[in-house]
C-alpha positions in Angstrom: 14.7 -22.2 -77.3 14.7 -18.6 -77.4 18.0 -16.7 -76.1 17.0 -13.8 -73.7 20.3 -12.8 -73.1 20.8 -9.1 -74.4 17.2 -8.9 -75.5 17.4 -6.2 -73.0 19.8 -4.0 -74.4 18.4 -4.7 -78.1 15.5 -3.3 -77.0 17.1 -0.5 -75.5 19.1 0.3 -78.2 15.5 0.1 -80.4 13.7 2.4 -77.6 16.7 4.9 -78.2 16.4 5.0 -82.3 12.4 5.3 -82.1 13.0 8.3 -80.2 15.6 9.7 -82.1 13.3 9.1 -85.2 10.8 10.5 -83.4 12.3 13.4 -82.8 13.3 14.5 -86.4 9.4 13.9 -87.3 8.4 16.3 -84.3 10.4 18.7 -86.1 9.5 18.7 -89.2 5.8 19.3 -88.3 7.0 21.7 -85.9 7.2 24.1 -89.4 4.1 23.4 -90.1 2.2 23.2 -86.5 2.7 25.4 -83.5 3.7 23.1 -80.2 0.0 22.7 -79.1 -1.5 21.4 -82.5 1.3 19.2 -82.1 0.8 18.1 -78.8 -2.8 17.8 -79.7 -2.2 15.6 -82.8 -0.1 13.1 -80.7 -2.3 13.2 -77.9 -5.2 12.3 -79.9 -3.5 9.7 -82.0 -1.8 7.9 -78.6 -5.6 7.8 -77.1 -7.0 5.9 -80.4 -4.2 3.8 -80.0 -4.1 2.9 -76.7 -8.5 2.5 -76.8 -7.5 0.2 -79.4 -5.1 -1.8 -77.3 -7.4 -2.0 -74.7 -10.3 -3.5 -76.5 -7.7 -5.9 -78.7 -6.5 -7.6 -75.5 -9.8 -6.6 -73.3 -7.7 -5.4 -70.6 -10.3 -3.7 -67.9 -7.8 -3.0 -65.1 -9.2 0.8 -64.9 -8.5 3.0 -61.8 -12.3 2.5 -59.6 -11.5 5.0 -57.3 -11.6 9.2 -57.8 -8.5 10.2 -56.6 -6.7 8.0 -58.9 -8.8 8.9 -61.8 -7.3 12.6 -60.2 -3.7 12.1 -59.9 -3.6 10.4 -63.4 -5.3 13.8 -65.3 -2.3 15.5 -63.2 0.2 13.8 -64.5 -1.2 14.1 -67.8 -1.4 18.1 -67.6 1.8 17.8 -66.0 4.1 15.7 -68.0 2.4 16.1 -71.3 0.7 18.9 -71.6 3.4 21.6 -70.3 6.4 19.3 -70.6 5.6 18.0 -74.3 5.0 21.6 -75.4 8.0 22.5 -74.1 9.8 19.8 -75.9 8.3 20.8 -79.1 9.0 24.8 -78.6 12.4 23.7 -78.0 12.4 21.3 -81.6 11.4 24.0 -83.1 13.6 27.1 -81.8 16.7 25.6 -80.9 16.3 22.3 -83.3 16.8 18.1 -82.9 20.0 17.7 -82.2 20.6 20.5 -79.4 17.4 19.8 -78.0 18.3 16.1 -77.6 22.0 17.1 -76.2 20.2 19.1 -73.3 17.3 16.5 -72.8 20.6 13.7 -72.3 21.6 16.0 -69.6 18.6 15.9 -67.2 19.5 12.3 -65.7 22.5 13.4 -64.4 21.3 17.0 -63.2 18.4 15.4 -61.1 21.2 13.0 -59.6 23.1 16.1 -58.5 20.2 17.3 -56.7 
């Protein structure tokens, strides 16, 4: 029998090290792409990979209606588009580790508000 006790915080604690790995490759084609190729690249990659998901499991739970379809490209343009860039300009200017400092920060500034 599988133990499922703390396979919640092992994944967390993998979740955290992707992105921290993640972040040092962001920034070293940050000196070699400006934030929008970037943002490009990754978008286009995470679409082939997710169209791929989708037709490996043959999931077809798609929004039917418009407005969804709507409020999903808004959060994309939202949260990726302008925040991602942001994230990237920031890689690249101000560097990993600072970047990551400030972005640890933003959990406990939106509970202060």
């Amino acid at each position: 029998m599988i133990d499922w006790l703390g396979l919640g915080e092992l994944f967390a604690i993998l979740a955290a090290i992707v992105w921290a790995l993640s972040t040092i490759l962001y920034k070293g084609f940050s000196h070699h792409l400006t934030p929008m190729q970037l943002n490009i690249s990754k978008g286009v990659l995470a679409s082939a990979m997710m169209l791929a998901t989708i037709a490996i499991t043959q999931d077809a739970a798609l929004p039917h209606h418009l407005t969804s379809w709507l409020w999903l490209i808004a959060g994309g343009v939202i949260g990726i588009a302008i925040g991602d860039s942001a994230y990237f300009t920031a890689l690249r200017n101000i560097g990993p580790a600072r970047t990551l400092v400030i972005e640890s920060l933003a959990p406990a500034l939106v509970g202060g508000f």
